[in-house]
C-alpha positions as CSV (number, residue, x, y, z in Angstrom):
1,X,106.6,99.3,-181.9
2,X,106.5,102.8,-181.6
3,X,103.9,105.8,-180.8
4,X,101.8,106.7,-183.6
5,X,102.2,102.9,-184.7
6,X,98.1,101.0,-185.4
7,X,98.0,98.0,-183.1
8,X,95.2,95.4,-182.9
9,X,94.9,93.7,-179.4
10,X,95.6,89.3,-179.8
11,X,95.4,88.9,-176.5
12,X,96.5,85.4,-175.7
13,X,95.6,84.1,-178.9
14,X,98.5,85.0,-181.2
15,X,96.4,84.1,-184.7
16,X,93.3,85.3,-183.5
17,X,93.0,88.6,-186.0
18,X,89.7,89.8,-184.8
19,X,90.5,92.1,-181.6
20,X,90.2,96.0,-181.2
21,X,92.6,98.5,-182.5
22,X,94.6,101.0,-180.7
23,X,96.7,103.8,-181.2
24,X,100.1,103.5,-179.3
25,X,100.7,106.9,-177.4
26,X,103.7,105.9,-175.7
27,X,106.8,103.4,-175.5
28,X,108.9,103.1,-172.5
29,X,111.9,101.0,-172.9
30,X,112.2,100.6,-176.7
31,X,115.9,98.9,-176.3
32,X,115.0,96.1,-174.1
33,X,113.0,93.3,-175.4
34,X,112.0,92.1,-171.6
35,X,111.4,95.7,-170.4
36,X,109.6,97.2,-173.2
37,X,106.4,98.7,-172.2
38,X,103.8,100.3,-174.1
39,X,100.1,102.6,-173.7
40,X,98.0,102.9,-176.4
41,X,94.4,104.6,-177.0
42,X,91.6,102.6,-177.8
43,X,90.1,103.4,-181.1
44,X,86.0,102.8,-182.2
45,X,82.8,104.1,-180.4
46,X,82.2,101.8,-177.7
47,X,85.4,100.9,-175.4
48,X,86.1,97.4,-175.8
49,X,86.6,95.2,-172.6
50,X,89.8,94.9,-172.6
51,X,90.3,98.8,-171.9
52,X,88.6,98.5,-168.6
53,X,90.8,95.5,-168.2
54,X,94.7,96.9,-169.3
55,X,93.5,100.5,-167.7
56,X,93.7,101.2,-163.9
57,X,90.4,103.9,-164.6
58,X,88.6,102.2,-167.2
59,X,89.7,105.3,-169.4
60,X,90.6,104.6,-173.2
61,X,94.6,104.9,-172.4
62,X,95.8,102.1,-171.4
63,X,98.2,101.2,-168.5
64,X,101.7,100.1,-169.1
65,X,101.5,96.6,-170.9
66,X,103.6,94.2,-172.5
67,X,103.3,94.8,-176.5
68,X,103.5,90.8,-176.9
69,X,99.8,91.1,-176.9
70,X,99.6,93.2,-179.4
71,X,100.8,92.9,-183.5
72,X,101.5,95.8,-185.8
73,X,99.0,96.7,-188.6
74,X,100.1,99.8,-190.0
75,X,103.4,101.7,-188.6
76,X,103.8,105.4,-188.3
């Protein structure tokens, strides 16, 4: 992954295909597999639940999370 890249959240259901959509804003750690951490904006009107639950603020950027929870839908 990398910023600019269109995300949807899986959460811990890796086929699940119907979770919100983010923007990532920010990679830190692109190298290293086990260290690679990413933010990301939350797209849509409303701010899904799991922004208040990956952000410290409840804000629609994220926190530093592991991108396993996330899969690529369009790359930048």
């Amino acid at each position: 992954m990398k910023i600019g890249d269109l995300v949807r959240y899986r959460g811990w259901e890796k086929n699940s295909g119907s979770g919100p959509m983010a923007l990532v804003v920010d990679v830190r750690s692109p190298q290293s597999d086990f260290h690679k951490r990413i933010r990301v904006a939350w797209l849509g009107e409303s701010i899904p639940i799991q922004a208040s639950v990956i952000s410290t603020t409840g804000e629609r950027i994220s926190s530093w999370c592991t991108p396993k929870y996330f899969e690529i839908i369009s790359e930048y």
